[in-house]
C-alpha positions in Angstrom: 0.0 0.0 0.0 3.0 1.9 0.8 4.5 1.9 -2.2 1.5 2.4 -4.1 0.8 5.8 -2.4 4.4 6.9 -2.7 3.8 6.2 -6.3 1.4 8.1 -6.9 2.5 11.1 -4.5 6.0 11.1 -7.1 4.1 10.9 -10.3 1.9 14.0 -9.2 5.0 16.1 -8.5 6.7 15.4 -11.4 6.2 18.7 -13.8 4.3 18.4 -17.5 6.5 19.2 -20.0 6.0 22.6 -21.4 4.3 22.6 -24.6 6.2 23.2 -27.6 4.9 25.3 -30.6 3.4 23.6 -33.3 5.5 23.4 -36.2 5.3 25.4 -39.1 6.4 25.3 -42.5 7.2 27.8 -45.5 6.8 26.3 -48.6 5.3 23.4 -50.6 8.2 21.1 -50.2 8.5 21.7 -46.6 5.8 21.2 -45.7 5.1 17.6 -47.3 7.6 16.3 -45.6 6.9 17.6 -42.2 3.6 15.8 -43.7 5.3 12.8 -44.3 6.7 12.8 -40.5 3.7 13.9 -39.0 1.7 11.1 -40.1 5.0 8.7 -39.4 4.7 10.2 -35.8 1.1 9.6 -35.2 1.8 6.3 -35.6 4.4 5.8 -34.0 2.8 7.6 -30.4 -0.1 6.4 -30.2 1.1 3.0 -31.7 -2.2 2.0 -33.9 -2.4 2.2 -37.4 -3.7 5.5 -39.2 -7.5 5.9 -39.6 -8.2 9.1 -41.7 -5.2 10.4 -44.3 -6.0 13.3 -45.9 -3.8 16.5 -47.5 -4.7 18.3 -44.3 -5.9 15.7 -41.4 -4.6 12.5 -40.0 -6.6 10.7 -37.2 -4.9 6.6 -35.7 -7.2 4.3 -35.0 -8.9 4.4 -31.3 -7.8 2.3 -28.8 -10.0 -0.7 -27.9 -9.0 -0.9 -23.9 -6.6 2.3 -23.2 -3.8 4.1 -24.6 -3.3 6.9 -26.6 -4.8 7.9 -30.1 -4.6 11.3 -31.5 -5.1 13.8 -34.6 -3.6 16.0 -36.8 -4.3 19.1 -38.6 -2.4 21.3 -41.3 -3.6 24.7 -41.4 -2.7 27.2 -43.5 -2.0 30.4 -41.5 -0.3 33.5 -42.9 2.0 34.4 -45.9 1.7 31.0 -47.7 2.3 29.1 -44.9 1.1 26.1 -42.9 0.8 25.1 -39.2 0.8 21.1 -38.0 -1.2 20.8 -35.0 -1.1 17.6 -33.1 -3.9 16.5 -30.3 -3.5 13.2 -28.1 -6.2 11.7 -26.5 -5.9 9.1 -23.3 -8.4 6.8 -22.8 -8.9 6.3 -20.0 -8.6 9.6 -18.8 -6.1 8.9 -15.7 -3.1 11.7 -14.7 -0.7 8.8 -16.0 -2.4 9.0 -19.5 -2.6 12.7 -19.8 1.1 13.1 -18.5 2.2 10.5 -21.4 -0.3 12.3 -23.8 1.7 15.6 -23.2 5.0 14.4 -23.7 3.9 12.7 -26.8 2.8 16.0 -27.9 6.1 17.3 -27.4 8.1 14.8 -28.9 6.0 14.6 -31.6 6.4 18.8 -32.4 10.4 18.0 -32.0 10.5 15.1 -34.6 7.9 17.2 -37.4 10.6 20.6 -36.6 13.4 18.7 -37.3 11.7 17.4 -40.5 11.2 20.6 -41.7 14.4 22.1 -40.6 16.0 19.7 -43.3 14.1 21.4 -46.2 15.7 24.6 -47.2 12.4 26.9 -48.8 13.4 29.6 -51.9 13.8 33.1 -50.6 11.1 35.4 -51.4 
């Protein structure tokens, strides 16, 4: 019993990561392949295979028991370019979940900015 309360007392100290920006991207060719990584890392998070694939949303299939599943959108924002917003979901909805859920999230911006880094876009 202890052990289960300690635990818990350490996972409720431990601090949520701070959320990252969504990535962004400038052009065409940069933004495919942050595309590309996005829908790579959906899959990879949340473990389950990819539900909806579109040019601008990606949904994994929903857990049957618990874990994680999530979505992403790519919305086009200002001056031709686009945004990559990522959402994870925890079912069931426990603090463990949600704290796995935000690191995810985090991880998952890290891995689409990098992608995009490696794409130079034209001047304008």
């Amino acid at each position: 019993m202890y052990g289960l309360l300690l635990t818990a007392a350490l996972q409720a100290a431990a601090p949520s990561p701070t959320p990252s920006a969504s990535p962004t991207c400038s052009c065409a060719r940069q933004c495919d392949a942050m595309w590309v990584e996005a829908a790579s890392g959906l899959e990879r998070f949340t473990g389950a295979r990819l539900e909806v694939i579109s040019s601008f949303r990606l949904e994994s299939h929903l857990p049957r028991m618990e874990g994680l599943y999530g979505s992403v959108e790519r919305r086009p924002i200002e001056n031709g370019r686009d945004e990559i917003n990522v959402a994870f979901m925890a079912l069931p909805d426990t603090q463990e979940l949600q704290l796995l859920a935000e690191r995810s999230a985090q991880a998952f911006n890290e891995r689409v900015t990098a992608a995009g880094k490696r794409i130079q876009c034209p001047a304008k």
